[in-house]
C-alpha positions as CSV (number, residue, x, y, z in Angstrom):
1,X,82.3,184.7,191.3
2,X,79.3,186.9,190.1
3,X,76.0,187.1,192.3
4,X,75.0,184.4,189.8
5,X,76.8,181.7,190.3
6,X,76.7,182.4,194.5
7,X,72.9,182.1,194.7
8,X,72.7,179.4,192.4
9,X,75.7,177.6,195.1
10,X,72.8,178.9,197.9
11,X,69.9,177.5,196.1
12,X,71.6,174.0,195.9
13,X,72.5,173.7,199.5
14,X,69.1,175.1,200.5
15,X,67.8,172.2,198.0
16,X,70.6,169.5,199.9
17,X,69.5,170.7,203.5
18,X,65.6,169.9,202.7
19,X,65.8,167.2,199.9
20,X,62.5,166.5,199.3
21,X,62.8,166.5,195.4
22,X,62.0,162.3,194.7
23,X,63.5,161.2,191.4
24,X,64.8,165.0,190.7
25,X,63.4,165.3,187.1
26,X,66.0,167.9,186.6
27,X,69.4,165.6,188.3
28,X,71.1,165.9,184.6
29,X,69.9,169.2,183.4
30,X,72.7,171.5,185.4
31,X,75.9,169.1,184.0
32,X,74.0,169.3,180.7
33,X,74.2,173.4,180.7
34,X,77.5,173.4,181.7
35,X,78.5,170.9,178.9
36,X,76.4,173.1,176.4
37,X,78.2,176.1,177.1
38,X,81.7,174.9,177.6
39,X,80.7,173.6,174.0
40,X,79.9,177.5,172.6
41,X,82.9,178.8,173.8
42,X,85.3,176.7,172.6
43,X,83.2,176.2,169.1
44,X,82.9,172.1,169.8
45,X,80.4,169.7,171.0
46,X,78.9,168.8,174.2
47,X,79.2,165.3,173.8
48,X,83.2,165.7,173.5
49,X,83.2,167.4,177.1
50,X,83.6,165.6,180.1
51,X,83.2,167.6,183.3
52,X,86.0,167.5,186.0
53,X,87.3,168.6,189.0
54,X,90.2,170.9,187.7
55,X,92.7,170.8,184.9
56,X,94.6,168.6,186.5
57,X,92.0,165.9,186.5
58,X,91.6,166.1,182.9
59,X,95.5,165.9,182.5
60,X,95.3,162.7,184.7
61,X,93.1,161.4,182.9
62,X,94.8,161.1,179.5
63,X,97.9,160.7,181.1
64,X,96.4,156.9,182.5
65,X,94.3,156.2,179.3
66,X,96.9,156.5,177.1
67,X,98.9,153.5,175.7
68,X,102.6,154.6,176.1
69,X,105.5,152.9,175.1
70,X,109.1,153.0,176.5
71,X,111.0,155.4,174.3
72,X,107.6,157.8,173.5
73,X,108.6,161.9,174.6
74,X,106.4,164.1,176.0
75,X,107.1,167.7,174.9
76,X,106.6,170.6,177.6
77,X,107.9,174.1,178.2
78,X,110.1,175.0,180.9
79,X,108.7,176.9,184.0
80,X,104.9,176.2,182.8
81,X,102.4,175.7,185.4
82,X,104.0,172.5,187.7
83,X,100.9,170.6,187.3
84,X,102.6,169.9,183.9
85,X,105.9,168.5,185.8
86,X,103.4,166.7,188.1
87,X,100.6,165.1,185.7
88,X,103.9,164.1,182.9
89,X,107.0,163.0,184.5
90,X,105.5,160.4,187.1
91,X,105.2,158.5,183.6
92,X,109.4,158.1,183.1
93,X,109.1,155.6,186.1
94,X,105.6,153.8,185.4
95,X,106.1,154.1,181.3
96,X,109.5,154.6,180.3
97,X,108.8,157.6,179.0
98,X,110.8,161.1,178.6
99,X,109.8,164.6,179.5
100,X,111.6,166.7,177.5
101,X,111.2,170.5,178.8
102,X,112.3,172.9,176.1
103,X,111.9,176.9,175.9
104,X,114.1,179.6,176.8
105,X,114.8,181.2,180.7
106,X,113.0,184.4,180.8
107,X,111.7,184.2,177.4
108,X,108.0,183.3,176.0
109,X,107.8,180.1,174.2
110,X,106.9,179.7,170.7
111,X,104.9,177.9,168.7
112,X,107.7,178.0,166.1
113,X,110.2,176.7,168.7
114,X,108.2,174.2,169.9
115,X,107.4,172.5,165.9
116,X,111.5,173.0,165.7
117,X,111.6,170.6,168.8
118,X,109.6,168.2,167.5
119,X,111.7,164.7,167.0
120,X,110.4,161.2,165.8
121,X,110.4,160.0,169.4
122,X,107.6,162.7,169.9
123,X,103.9,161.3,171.4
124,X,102.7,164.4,172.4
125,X,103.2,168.4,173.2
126,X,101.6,169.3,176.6
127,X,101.4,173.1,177.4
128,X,99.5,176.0,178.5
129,X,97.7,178.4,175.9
130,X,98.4,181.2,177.9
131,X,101.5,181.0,180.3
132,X,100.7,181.9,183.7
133,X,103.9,183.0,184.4
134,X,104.2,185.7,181.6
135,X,101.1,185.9,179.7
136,X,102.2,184.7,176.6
137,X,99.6,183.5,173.9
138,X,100.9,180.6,172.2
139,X,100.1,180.1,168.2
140,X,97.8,177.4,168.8
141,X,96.0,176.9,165.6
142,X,100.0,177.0,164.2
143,X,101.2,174.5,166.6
144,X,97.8,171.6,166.0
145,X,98.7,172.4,162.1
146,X,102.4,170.8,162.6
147,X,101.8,168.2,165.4
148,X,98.9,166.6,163.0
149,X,101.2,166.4,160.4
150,X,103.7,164.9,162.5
151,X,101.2,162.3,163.9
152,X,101.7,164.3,167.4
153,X,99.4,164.5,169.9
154,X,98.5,167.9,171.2
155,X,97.1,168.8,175.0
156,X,96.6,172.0,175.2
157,X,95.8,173.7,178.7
158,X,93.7,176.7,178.6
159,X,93.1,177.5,182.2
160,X,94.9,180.8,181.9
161,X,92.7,181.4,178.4
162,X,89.0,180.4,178.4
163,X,86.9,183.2,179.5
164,X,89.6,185.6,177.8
165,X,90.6,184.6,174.6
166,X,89.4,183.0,171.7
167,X,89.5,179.2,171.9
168,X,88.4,177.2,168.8
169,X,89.1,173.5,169.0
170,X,88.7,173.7,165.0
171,X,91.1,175.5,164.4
172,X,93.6,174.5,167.0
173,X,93.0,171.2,165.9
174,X,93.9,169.7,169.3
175,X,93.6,166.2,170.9
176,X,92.6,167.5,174.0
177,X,91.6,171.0,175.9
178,X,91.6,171.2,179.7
179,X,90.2,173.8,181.9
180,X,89.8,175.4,185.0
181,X,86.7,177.0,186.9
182,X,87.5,179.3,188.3
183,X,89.7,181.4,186.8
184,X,88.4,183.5,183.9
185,X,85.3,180.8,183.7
186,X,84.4,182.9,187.1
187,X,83.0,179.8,188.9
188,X,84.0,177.6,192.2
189,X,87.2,176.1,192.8
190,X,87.1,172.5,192.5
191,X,85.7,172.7,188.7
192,X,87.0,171.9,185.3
193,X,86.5,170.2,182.4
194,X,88.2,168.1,179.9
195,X,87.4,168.3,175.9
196,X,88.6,165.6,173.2
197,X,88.6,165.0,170.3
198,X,86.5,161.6,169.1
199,X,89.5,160.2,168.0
200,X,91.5,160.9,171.0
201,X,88.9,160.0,173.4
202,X,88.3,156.3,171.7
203,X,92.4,155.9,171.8
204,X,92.1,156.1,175.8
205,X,92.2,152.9,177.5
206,X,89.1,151.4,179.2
207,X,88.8,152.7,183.4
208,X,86.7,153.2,186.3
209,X,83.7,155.3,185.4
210,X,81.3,157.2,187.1
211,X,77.6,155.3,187.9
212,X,75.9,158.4,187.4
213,X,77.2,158.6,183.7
214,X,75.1,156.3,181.6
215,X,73.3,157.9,178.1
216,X,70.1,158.4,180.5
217,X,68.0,162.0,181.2
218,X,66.2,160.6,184.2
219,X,67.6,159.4,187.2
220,X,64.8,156.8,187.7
221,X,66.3,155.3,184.0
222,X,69.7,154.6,185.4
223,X,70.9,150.9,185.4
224,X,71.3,148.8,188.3
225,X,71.7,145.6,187.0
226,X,74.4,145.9,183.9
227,X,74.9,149.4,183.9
228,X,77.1,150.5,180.6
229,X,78.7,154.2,180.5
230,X,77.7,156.7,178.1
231,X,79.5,156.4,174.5
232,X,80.0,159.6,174.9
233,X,82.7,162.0,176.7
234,X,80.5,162.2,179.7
235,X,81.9,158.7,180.5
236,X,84.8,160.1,181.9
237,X,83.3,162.7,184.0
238,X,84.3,163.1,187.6
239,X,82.9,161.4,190.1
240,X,79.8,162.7,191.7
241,X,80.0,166.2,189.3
242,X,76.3,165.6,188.0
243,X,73.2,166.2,190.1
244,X,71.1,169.0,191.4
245,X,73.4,169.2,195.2
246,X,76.2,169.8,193.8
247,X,77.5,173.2,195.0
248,X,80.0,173.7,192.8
249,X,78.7,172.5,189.4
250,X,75.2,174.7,190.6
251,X,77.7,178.0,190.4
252,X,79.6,176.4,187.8
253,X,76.8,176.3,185.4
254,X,75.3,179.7,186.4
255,X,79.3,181.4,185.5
256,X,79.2,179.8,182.6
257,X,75.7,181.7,181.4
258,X,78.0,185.3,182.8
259,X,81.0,184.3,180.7
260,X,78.6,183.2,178.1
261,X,77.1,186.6,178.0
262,X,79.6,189.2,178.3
263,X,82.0,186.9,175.9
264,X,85.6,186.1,175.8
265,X,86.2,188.0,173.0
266,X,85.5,191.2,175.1
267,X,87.5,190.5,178.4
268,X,90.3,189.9,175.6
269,X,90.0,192.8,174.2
270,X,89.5,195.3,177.2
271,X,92.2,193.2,179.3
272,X,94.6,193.6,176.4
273,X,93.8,197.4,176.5
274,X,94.2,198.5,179.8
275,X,97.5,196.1,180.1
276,X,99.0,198.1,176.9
277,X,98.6,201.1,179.0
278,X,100.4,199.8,182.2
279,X,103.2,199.0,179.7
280,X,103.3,202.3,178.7
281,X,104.0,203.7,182.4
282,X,106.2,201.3,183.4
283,X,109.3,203.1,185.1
284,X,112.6,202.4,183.9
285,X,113.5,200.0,186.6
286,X,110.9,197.8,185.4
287,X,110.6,195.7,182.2
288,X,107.7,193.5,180.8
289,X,107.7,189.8,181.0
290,X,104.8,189.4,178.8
291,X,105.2,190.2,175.0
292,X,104.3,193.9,174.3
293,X,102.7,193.0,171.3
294,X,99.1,192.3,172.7
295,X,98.1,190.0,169.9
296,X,101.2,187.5,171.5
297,X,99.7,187.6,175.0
298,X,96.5,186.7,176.7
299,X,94.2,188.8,178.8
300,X,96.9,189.7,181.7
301,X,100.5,190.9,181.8
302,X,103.4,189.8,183.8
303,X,106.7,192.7,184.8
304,X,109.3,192.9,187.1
305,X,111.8,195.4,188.3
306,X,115.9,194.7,187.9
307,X,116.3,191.9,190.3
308,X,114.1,189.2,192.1
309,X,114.8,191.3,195.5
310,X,113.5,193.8,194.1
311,X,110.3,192.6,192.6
312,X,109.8,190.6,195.4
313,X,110.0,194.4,197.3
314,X,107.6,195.6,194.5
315,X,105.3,193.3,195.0
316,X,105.0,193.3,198.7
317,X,104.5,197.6,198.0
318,X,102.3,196.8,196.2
319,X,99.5,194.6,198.0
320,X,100.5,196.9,201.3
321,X,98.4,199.8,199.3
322,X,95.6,197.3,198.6
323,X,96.2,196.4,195.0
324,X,95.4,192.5,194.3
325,X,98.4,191.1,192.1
326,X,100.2,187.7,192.3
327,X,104.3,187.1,192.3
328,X,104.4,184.0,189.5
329,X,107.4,183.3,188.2
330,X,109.9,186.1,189.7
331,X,107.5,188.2,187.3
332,X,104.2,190.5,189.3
333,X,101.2,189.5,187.3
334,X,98.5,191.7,187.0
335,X,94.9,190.3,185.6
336,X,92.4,193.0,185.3
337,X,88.9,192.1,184.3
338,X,85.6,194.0,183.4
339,X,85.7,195.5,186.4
340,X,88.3,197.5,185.9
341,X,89.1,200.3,184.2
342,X,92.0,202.8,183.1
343,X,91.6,204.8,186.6
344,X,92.7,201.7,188.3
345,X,95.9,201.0,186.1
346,X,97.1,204.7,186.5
347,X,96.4,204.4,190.1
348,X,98.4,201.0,190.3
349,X,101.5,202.7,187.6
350,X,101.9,205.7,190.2
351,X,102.0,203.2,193.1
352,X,104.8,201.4,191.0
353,X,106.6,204.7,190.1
354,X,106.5,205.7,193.6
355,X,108.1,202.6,194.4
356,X,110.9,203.0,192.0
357,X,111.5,206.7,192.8
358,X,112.2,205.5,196.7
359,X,114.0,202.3,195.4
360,X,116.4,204.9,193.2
361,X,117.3,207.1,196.6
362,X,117.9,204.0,198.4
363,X,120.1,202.5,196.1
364,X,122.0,205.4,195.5
């Protein structure tokens, strides 16, 4: 997290530890921030936002308010993140609904694959905008085009893509967008957020709702006798995620301004960069998992050596020399942000080539 968002986390618990505020004029103004710039990155409104506790939250969500019926598929791509497996396929037992999980092994899934997969039993497409597991942009705007013509639902799950890469919920044309904190949004874990569309959102069913989230600005003006929740998306926000001693929504709000500032569109661009160039020095032992066409993938790339052994050996190199990478997948993923440069990726290629050239004289 930036300095930011950890002194705005420091000046909420100092506020919690002496709360001596009253009324709080300001209880709604941090959730209201956040809201407003979740809104500008993703080109939406804030009223369309509800704020969460994680992606997975927001995937619950829909996944309980929608009306399903026995029969109804659920589209989602093989080896995605497994809170995909987990939100989707508890509904085959309450529902009678089928998952469907369709995609290629070791191969990035398409947009074009996914609109070829589309059957009239289809209810909805569920699936990452970037893949975590190789990096792979999906044709969003491509994808919303065909499941609205269809009269599919789309739910699109940028964790892996806001903060990174261009998210524009008019032209994706999706039902709904979830989204994590603290990944490229830079904030807490135990953050997130949920857009949808006014449509979607009025389609959910009726559900427990969170006191705090009445159309109010003061806390005094809350209702106590017949309280009613907000008409709009705000309804459905996660308990206890507004007020002023909330930690995480304190550092949440303050990433968001960072994110805000130095803009997606740059992370994408300098990520992209700098993963093109690890590419380029990649041994021959070693092949990409993302696509090397950077305007397929997202901000990060994913590679492995010949085997799973192997990369698993790679990997383990790897960290031992200090460099921070994750094993997702069978597949090394490497995220670089603004904070690093080409200095770092030749430094991390050598440690990889040096790797391979000790791997070679072993195996041989």
């Amino acid at each position: 997290m930036p300095r930011a968002a950890l002194e705005a986390a420091y000046r909420a618990a100092e506020a919690k530890a002496v709360p001596i505020g009253g009324d709080a004029d300001d209880f709604f103004t941090s959730s209201d921030r956040a809201r407003a710039s979740i809104a500008s990155l993703i080109g939406g409104v804030a009223n369309d936002i509800a704020l969460t506790t994680g992606a997975s939250a927001g995937a619950s969500l829909v996944a309980l308010g929608r009306s399903w019926a026995p029969g109804d598929e659920i589209l989602v791509c093989a080896n995605d993140f497994p809170s995909h497996v987990a939100t989707w396929s508890p509904l085959e037992a309450r529902e009678g609904v089928r998952v469907r999980q369709i995609g290629r092994s070791g191969e990035p899934l398409t947009a074009d694959e996914v609109i070829e997969a589309l059957s009239p039993d289809t209810r909805m497409v569920a699936l990452s905008h970037v893949g975590f597991g190789d990096g792979a942009l999906i044709d969003a705007p491509a994808l919303g085009r065909a499941c609205r013509q269809a009269g599919v639902s789309l739910f699109l799950d940028a964790s892996q893509s806001l903060g990174s890469a261009k998210v524009d919920v008019e032209a994706i044309d999706a039902d709904y967008i979830v989204g994590v904190g603290y990944k490229y949004l830079l904030g807490p874990w135990g953050v997130g957020f949920i857009w949808m569309s006014p449509q979607a959102r009025a389609a959910l069913r009726p559900g427990p709702w969170n006191w705090i989230c009445q159309d109010v600005q003061r806390f005094a003006d809350l209702d106590y006798v017949s309280p009613r929740p907000s008409m709009h998306a705000k309804r459905w926000d996660s308990a206890e995620m507004v007020g002023p001693f909330n930690l995480n929504l304190a550092a949440f709000d303050a990433a968001l301004g960072v994110v805000c500032e130095i803009t997606p569109e740059r992370v994408l661009a300098h990520g992209r960069g700098l993963i093109d160039r690890l590419f380029a020095q990649l041994p021959a032992t070693c092949r990409p998992v993302s696509p090397v066409d950077q305007e397929r993938r997202g901000a990060f790339g994913c590679f492995q050596a010949s085997s799973l052994a192997s990369t698993e050996t790679l990997y383990r190199h790897l960290r031992a020399r200090g460099f921070v990478v994750s094993l997702r997948g069978g597949a090394i993923r490497v995220a670089p942000h603004l904070i690093n440069d080409s200095n770092d990726i030749d430094q991390f290629a050598a440690a990889v080539e040096q790797w391979a050239v000790v791997e070679g004289r072993t195996v041989l």
